[in-house]
MOPAC internal coordinates of N, CA, C and O (Angstrom, degrees):
PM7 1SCF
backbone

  N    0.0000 0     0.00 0     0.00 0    0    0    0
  C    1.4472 1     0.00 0     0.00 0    1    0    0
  C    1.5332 1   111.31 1     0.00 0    2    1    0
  O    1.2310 1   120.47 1   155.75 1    3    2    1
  N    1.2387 1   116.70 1   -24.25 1    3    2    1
  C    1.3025 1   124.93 1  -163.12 1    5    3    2
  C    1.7120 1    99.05 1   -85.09 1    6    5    3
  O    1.2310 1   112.86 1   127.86 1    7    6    5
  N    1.4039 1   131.09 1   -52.14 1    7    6    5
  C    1.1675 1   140.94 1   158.13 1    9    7    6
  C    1.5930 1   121.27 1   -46.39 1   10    9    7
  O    1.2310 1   116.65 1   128.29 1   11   10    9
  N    1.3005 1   123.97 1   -51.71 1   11   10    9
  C    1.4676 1   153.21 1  -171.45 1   13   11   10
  C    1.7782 1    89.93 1   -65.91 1   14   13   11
  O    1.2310 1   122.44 1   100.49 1   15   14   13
  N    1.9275 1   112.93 1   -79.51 1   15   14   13
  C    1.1774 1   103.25 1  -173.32 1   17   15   14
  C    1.6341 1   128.46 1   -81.56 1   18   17   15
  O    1.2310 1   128.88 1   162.70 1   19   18   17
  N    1.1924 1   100.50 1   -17.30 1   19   18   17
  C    1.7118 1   110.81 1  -156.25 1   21   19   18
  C    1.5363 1    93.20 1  -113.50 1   22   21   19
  O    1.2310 1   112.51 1   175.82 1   23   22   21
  N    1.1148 1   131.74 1    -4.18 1   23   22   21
  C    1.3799 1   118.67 1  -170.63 1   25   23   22
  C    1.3432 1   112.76 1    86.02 1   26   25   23
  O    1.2310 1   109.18 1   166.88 1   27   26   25
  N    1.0211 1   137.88 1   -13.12 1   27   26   25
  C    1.2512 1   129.08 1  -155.88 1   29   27   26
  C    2.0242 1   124.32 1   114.06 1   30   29   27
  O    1.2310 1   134.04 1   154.06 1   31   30   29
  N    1.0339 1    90.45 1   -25.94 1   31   30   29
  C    1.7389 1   104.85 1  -165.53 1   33   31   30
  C    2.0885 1    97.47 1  -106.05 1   34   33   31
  O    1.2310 1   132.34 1   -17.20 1   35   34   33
  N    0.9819 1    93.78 1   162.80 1   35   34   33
  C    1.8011 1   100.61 1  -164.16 1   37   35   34
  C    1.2896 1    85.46 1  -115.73 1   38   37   35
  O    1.2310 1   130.12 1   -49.30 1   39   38   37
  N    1.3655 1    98.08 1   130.70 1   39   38   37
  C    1.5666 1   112.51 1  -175.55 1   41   39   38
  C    1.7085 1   122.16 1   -77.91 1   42   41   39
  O    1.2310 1   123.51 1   -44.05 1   43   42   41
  N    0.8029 1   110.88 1   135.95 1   43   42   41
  C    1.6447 1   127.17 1  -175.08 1   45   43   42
  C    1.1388 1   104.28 1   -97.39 1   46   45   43
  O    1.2310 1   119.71 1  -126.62 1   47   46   45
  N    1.7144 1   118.15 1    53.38 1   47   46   45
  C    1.6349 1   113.06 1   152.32 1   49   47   46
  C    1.3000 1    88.67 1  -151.12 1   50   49   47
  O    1.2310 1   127.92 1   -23.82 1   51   50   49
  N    1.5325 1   102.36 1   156.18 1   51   50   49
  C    1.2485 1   122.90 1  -170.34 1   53   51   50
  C    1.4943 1   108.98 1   -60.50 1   54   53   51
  O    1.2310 1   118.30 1   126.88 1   55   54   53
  N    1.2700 1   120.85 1   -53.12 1   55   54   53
  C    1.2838 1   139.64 1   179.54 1   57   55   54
  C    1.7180 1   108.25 1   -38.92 1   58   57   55
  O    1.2310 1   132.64 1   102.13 1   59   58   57
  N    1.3368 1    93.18 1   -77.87 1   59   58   57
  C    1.5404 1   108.21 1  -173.88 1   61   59   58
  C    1.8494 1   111.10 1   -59.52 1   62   61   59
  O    1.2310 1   117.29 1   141.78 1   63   62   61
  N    1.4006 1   122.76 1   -38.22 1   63   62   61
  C    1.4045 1    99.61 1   177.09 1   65   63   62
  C    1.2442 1   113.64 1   -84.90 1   66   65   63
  O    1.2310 1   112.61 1   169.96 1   67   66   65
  N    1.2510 1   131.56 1   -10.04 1   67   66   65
  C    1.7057 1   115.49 1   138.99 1   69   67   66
  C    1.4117 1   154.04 1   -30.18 1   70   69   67
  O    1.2310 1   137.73 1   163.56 1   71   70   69
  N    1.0259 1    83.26 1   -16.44 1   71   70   69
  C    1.6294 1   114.73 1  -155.20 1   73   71   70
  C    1.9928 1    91.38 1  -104.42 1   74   73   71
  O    1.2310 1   121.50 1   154.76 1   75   74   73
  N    1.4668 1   114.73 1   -25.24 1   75   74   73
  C    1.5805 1   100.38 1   171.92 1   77   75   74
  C    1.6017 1   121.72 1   -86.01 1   78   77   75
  O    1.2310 1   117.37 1   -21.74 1   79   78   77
  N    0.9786 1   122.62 1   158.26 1   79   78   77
  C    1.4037 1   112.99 1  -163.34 1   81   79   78
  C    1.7109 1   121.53 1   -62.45 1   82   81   79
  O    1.2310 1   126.49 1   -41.06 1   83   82   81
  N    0.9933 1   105.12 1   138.94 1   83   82   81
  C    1.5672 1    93.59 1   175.85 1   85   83   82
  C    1.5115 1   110.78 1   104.87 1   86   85   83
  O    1.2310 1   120.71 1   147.88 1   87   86   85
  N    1.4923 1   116.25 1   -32.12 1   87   86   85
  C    1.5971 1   118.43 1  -168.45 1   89   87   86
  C    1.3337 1   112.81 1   -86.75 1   90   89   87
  O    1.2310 1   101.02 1   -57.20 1   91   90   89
  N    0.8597 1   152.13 1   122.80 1   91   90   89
  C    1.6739 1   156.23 1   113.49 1   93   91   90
  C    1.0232 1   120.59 1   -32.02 1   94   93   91
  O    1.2310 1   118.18 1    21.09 1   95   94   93
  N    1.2851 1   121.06 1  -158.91 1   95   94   93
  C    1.4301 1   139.01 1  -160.50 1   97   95   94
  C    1.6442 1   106.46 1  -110.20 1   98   97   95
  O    1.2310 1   121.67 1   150.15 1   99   98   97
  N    1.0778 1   114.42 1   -29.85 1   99   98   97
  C    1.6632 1   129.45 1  -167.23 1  101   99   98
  C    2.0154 1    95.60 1   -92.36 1  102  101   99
  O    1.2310 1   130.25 1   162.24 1  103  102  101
  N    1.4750 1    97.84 1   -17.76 1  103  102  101
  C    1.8145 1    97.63 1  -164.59 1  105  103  102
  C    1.6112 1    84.89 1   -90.03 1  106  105  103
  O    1.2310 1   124.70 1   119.62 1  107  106  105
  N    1.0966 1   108.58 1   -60.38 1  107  106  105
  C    1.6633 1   117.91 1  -176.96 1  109  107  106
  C    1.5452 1   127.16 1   -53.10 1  110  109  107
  O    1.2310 1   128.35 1   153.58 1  111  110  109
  N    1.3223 1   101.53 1   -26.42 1  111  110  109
  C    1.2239 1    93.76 1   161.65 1  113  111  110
  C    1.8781 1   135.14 1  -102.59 1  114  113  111
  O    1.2310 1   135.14 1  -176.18 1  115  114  113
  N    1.6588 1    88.30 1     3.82 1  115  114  113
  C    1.3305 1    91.98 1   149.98 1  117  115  114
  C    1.4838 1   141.56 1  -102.22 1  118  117  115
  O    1.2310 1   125.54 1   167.51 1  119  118  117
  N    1.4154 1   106.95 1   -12.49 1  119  118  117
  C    1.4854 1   127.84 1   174.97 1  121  119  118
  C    1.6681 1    94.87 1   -86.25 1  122  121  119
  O    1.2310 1   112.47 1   158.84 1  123  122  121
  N    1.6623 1   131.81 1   -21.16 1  123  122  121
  C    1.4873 1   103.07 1   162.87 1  125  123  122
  C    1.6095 1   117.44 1   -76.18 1  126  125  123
  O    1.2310 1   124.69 1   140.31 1  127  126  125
  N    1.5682 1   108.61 1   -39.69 1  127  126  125
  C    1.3741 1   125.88 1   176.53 1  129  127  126
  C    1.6945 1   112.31 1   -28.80 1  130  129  127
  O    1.2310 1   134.05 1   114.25 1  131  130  129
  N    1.2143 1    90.44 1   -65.75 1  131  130  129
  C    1.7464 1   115.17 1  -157.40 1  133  131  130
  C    1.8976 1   102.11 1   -92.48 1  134  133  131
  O    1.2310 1   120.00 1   165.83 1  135  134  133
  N    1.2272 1   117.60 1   -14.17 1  135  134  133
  C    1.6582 1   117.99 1  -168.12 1  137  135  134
  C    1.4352 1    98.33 1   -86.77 1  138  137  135
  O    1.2310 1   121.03 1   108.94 1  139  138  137
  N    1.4369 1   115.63 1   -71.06 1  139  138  137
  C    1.2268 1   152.55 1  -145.84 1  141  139  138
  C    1.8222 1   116.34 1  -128.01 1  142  141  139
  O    1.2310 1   117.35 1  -165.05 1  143  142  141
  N    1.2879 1   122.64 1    14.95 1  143  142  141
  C    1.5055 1   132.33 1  -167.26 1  145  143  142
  C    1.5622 1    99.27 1    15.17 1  146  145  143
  O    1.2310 1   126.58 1  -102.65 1  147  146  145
  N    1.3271 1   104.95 1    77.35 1  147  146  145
  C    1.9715 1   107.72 1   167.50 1  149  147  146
  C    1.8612 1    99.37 1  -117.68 1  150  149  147
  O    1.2310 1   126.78 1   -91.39 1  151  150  149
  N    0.9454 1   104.57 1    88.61 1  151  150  149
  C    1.8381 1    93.85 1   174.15 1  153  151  150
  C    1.3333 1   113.32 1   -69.90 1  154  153  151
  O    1.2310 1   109.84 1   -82.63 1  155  154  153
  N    1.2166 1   136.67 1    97.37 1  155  154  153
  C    1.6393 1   129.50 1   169.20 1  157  155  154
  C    1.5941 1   111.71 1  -104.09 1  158  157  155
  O    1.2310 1   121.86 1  -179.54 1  159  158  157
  N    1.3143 1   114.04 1     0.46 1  159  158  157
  C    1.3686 1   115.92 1   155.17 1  161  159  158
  C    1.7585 1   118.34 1   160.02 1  162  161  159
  O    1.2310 1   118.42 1     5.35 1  163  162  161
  N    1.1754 1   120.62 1  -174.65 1  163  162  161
  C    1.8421 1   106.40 1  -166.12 1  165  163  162
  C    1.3053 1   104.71 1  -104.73 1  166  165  163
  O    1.2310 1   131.63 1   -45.42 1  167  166  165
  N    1.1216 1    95.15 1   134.58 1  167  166  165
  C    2.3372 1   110.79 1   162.85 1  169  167  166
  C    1.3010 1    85.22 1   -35.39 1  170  169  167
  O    1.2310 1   127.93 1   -59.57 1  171  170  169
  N    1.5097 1   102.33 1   120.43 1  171  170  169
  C    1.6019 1   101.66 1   145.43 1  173  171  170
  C    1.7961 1   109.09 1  -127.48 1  174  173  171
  O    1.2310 1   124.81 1   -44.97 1  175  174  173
  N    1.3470 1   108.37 1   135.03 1  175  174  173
  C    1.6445 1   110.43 1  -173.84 1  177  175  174
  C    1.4898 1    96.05 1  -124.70 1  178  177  175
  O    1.2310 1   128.84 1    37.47 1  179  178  177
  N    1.0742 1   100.57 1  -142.53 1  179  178  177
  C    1.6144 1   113.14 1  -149.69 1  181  179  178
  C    1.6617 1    94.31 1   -84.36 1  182  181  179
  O    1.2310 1   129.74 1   132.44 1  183  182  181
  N    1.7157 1    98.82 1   -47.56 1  183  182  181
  C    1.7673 1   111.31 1   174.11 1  185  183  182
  C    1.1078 1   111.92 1   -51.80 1  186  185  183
  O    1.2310 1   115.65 1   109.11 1  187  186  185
  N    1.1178 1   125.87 1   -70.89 1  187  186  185
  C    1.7390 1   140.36 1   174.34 1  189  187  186
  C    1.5790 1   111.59 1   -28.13 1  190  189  187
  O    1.2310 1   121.84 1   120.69 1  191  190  189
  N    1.5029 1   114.08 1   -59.31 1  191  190  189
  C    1.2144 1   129.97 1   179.24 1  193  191  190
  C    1.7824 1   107.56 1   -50.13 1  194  193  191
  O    1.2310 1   128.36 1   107.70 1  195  194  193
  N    0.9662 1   101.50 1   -72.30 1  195  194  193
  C    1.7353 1   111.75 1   169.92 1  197  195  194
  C    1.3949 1   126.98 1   -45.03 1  198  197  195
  O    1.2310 1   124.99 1   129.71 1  199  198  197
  N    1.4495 1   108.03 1   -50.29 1  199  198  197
  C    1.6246 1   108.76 1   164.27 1  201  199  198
  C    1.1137 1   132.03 1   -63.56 1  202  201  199
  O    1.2310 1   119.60 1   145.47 1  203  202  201
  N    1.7423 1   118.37 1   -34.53 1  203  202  201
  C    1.2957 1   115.48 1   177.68 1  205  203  202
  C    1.7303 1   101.01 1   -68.38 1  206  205  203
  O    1.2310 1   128.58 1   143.54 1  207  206  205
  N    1.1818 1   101.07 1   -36.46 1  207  206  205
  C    1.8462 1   105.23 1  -175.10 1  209  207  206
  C    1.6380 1    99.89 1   -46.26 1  210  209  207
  O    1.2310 1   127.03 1   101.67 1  211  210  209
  N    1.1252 1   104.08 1   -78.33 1  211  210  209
  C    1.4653 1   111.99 1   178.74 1  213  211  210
  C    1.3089 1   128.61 1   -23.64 1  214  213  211
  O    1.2310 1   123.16 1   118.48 1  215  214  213
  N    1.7637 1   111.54 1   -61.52 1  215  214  213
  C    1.4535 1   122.95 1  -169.38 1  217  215  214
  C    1.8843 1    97.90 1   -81.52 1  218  217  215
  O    1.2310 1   118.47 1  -176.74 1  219  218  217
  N    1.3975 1   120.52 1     3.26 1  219  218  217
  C    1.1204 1   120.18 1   156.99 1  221  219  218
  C    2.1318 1    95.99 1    76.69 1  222  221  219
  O    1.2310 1   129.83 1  -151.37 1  223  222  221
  N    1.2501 1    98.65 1    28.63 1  223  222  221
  C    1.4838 1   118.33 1   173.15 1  225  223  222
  C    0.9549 1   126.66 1   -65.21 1  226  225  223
  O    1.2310 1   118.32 1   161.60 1  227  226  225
  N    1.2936 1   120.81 1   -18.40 1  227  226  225
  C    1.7084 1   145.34 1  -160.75 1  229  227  226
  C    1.5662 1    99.83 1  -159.71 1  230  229  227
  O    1.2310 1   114.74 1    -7.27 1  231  230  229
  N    1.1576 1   127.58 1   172.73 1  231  230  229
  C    1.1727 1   140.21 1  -158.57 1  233  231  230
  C    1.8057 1   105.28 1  -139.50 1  234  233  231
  O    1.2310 1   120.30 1   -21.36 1  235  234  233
  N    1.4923 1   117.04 1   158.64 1  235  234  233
  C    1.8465 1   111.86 1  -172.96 1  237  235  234
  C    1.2597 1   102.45 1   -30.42 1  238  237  235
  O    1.2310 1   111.67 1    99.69 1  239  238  237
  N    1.3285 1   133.31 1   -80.31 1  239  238  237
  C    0.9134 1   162.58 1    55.76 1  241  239  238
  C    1.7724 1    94.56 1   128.36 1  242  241  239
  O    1.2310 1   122.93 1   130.14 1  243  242  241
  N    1.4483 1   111.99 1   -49.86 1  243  242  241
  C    1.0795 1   139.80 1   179.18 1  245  243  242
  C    1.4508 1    95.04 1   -70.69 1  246  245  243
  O    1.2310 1   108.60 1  -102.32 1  247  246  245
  N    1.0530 1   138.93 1    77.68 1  247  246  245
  C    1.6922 1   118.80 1  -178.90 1  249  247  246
  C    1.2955 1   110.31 1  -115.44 1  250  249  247
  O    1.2310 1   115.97 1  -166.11 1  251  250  249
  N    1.4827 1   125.26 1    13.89 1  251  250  249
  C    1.6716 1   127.88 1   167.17 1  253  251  250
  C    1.4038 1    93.40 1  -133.29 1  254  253  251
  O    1.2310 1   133.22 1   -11.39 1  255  254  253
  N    1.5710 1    92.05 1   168.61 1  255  254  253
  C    1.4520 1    99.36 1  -165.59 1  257  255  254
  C    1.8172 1   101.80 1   -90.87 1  258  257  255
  O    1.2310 1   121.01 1   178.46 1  259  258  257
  N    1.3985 1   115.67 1    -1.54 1  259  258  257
  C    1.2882 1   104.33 1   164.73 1  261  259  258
  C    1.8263 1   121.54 1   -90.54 1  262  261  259
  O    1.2310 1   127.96 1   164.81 1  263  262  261
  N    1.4296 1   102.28 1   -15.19 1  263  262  261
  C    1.4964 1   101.76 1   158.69 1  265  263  262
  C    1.4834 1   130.89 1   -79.62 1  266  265  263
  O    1.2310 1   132.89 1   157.04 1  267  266  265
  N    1.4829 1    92.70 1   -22.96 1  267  266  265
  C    1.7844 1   107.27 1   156.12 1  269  267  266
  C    1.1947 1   118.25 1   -44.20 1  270  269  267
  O    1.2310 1   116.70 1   109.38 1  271  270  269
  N    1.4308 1   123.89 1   -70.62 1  271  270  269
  C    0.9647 1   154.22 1   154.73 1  273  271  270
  C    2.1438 1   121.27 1   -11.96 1  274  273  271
  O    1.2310 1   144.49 1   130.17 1  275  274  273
  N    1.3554 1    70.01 1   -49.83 1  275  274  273
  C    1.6681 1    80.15 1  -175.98 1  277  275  274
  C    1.1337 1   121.54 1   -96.85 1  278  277  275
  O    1.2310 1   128.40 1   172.47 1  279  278  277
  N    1.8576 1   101.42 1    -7.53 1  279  278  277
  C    1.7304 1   103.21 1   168.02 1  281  279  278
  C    1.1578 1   115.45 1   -85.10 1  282  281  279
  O    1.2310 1   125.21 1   144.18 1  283  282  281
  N    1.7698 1   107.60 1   -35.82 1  283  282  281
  C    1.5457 1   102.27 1   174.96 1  285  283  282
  C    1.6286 1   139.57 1   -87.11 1  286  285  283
  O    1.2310 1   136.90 1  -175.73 1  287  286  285
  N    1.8487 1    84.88 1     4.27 1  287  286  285
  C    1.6121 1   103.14 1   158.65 1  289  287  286
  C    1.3084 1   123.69 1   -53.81 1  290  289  287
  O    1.2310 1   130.65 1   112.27 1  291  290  289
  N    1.3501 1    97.06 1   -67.73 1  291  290  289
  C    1.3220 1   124.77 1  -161.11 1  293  291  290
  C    1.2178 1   115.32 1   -78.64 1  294  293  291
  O    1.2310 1   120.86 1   169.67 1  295  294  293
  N    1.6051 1   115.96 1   -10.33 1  295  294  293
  C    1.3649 1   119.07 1   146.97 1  297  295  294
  C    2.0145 1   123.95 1    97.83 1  298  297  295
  O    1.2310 1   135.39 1   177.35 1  299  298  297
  N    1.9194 1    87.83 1    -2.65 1  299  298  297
  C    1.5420 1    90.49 1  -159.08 1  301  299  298
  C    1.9234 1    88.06 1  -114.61 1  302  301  299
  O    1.2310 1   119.59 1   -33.70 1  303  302  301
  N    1.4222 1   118.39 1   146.30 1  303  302  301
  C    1.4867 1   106.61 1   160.93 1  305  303  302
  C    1.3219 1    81.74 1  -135.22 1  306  305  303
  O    1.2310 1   121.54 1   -27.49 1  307  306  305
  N    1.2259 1   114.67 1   152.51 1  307  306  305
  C    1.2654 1   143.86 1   179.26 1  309  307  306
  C    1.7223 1   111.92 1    23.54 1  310  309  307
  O    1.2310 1   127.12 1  -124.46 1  311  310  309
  N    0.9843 1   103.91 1    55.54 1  311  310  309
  C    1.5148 1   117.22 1   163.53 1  313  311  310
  C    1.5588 1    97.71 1    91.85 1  314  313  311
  O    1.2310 1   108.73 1   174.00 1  315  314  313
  N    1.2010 1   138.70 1    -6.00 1  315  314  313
  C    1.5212 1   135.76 1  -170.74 1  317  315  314
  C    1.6021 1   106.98 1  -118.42 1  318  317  315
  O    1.2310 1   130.63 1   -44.38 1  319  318  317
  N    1.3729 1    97.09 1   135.62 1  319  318  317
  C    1.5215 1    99.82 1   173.55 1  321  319  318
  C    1.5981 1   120.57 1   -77.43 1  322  321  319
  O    1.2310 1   125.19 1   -42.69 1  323  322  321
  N    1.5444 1   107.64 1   137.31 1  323  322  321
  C    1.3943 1   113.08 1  -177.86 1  325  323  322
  C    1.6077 1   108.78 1  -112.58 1  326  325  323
  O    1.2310 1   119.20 1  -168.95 1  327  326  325
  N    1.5753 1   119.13 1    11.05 1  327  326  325
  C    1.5300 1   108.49 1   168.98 1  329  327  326
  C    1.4948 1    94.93 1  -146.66 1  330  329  327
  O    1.2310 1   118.04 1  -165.34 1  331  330  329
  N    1.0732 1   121.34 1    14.66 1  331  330  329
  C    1.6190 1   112.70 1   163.64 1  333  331  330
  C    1.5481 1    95.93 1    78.47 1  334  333  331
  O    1.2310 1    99.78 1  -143.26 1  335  334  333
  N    1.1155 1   154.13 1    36.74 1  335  334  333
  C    0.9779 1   153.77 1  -177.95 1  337  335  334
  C    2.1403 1   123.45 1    31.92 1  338  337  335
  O    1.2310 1   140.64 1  -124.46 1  339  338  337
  N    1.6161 1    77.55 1    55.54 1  339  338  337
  C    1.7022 1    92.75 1  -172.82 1  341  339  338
  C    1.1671 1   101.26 1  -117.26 1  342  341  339
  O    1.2310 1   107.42 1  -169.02 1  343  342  341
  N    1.7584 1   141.05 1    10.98 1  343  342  341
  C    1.4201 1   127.49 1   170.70 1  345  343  342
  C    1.2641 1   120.98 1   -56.74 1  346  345  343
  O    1.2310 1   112.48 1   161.61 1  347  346  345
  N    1.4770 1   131.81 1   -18.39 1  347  346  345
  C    1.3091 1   138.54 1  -167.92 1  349  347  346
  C    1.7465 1   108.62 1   -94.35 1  350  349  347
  O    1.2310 1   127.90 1   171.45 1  351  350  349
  N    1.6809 1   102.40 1    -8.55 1  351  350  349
  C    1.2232 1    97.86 1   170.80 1  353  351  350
  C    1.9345 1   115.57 1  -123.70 1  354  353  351
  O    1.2310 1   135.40 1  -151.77 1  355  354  353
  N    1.7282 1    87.81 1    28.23 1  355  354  353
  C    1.5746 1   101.32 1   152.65 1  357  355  354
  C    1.4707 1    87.99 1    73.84 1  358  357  355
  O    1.2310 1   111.71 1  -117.69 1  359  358  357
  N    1.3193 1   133.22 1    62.31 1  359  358  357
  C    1.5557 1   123.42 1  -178.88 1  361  359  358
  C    1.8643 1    80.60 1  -157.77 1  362  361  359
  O    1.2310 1   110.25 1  -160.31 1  363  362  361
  N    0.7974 1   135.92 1    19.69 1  363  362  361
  C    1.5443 1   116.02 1   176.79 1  365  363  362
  C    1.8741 1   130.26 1   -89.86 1  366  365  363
  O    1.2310 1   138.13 1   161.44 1  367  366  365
  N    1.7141 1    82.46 1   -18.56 1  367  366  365
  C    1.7601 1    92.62 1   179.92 1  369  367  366
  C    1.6519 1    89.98 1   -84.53 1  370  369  367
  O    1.2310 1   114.19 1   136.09 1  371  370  369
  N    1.3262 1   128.60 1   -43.91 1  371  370  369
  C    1.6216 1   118.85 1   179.22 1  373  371  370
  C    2.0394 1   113.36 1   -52.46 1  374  373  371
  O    1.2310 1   129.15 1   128.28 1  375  374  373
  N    1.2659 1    99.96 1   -51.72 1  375  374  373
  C    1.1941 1   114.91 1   177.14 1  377  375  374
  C    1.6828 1   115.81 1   -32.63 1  378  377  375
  O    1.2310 1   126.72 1   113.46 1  379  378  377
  N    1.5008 1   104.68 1   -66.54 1  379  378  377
  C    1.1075 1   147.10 1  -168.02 1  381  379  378
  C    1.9616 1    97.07 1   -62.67 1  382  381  379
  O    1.2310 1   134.23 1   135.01 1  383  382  381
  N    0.8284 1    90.09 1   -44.99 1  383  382  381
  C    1.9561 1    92.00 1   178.99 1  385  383  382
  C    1.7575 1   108.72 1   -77.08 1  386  385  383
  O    1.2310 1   121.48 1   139.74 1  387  386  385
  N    1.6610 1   114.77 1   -40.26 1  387  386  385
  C    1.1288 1   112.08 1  -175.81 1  389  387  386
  C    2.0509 1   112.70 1   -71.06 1  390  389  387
  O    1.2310 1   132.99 1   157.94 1  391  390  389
  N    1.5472 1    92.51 1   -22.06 1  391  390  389
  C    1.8541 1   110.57 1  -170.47 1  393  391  390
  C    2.1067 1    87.60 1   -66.76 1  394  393  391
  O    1.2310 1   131.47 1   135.15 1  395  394  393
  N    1.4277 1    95.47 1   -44.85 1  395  394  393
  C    1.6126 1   104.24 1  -166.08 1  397  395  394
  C    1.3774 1   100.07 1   -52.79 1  398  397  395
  O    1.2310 1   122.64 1   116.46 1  399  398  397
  N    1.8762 1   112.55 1   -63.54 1  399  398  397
  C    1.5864 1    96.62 1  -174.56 1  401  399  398
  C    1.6661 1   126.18 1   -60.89 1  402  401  399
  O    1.2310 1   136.91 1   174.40 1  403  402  401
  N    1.1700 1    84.84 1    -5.60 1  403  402  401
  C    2.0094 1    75.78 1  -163.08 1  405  403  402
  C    1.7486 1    90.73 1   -70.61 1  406  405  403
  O    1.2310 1   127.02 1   132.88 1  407  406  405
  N    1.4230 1   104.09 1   -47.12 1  407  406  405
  C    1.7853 1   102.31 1  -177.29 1  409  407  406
  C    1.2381 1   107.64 1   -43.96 1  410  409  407
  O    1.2310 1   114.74 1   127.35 1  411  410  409
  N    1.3302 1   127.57 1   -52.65 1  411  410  409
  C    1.3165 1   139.51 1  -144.27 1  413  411  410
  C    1.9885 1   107.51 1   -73.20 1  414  413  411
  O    1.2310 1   120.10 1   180.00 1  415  414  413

């Protein structure tokens, strides 16, 4: 598929490397992360999901791991910023771990 649709080369949009078999949302956004430094948002898995729950990172509210995802993107829980408004410069999953220990 990768040859067939893409030419050969793995696509650098969120959309489209979804679209090859096997990838999700949690695969894709680490093969843009780590391939090509494109942050369009953070792996969230089963860990991720639970920790942000826990460290109270996200709010009920968050009840899939793509709303997980989009709380701890976007950096705000309950009206307060938790990465200083640096996700756009690809620092929010670091951010986001250092916000975790200080709670912790």
């Amino acid at each position: 598929m990768v040859i067939s649709d893409f030419g050969g080369e793995i696509p650098q949009d969120m959309t489209l490397i979804q679209k090859l078999p096997g990838v999700g949302r949690k695969t894709a956004n680490v093969v843009l992360n780590e391939a090509f430094g494109i942050v369009e948002g953070i792996a969230v898995d089963t860990h991720v999901f639970r920790i942000a729950h826990k460290l109270k990172l996200v709010g009920p509210s968050a009840d899939t791991p793509q709303k997980t995802e989009d709380a701890l993107f976007t950096g705000s829980i309950g009206g307060r910023s938790i990465t200083n408004g640096c996700c756009s410069e690809g620092k929010s999953a670091s951010l986001v771990v250092q916000n975790a220990q200080s709670v912790s």
